[in-house]
C-alpha positions in Angstrom: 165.1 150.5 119.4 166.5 152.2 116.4 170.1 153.4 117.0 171.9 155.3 114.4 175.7 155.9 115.0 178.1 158.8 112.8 182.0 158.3 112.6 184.1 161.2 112.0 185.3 161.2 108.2 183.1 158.7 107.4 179.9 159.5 105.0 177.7 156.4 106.1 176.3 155.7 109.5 175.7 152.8 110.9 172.2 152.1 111.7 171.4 148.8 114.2 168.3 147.4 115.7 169.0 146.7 119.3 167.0 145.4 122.2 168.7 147.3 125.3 167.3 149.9 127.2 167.6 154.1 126.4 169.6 154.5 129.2 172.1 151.6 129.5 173.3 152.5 125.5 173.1 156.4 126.5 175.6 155.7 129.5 178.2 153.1 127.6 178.1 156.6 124.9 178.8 158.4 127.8 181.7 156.2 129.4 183.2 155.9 125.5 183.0 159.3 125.1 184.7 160.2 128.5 187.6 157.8 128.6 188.0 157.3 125.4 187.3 153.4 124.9 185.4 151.5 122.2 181.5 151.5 121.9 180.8 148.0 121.8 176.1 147.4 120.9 175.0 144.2 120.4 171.8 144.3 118.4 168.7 142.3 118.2 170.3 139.3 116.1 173.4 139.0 118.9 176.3 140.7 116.8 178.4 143.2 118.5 179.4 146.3 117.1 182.7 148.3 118.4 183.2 151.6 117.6 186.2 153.6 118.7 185.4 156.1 121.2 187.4 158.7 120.0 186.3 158.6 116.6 182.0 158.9 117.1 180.6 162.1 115.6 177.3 161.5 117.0 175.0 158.5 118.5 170.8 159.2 117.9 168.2 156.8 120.1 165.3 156.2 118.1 162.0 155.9 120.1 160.9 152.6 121.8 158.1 151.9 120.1 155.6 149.0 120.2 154.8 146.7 116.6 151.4 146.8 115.5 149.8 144.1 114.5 147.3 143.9 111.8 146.5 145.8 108.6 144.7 148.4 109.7 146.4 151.7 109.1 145.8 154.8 111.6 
């Protein structure tokens, strides 16, 4: 899953490929967001990212989406 992450007075976002569910990244936003604590992602290659709480302008989920396989074009 795709998941793209704004800073306050920052003009790039950070974008990460990460293999954890919707839900369990929506709810450590959530926690961040309400207690003020880092944002810490790990995505698919095993880095961690940590982001202060206080300082996200906005988190977007991409879809889940499977990989085709093939050459075919639809």
């Amino acid at each position: 899953m795709e998941i793209k992450i704004g800073i306050q007075n920052v003009a790039r976002e950070i974008i990460l490929e990460s293999e954890q569910e919707a839900d369990e990244v929506a709810a450590a936003v959530s926690e961040a967001l309400a207690k003020g604590t880092e944002l810490r992602l790990k995505d698919e290659k095993g880095r961690i990212i940590i982001v202060p709480g206080n300082s996200l302008g906005y988190v977007e989920l991409g879809g889940e989406k499977a990989r085709s396989v093939g050459f075919g074009a639809l």
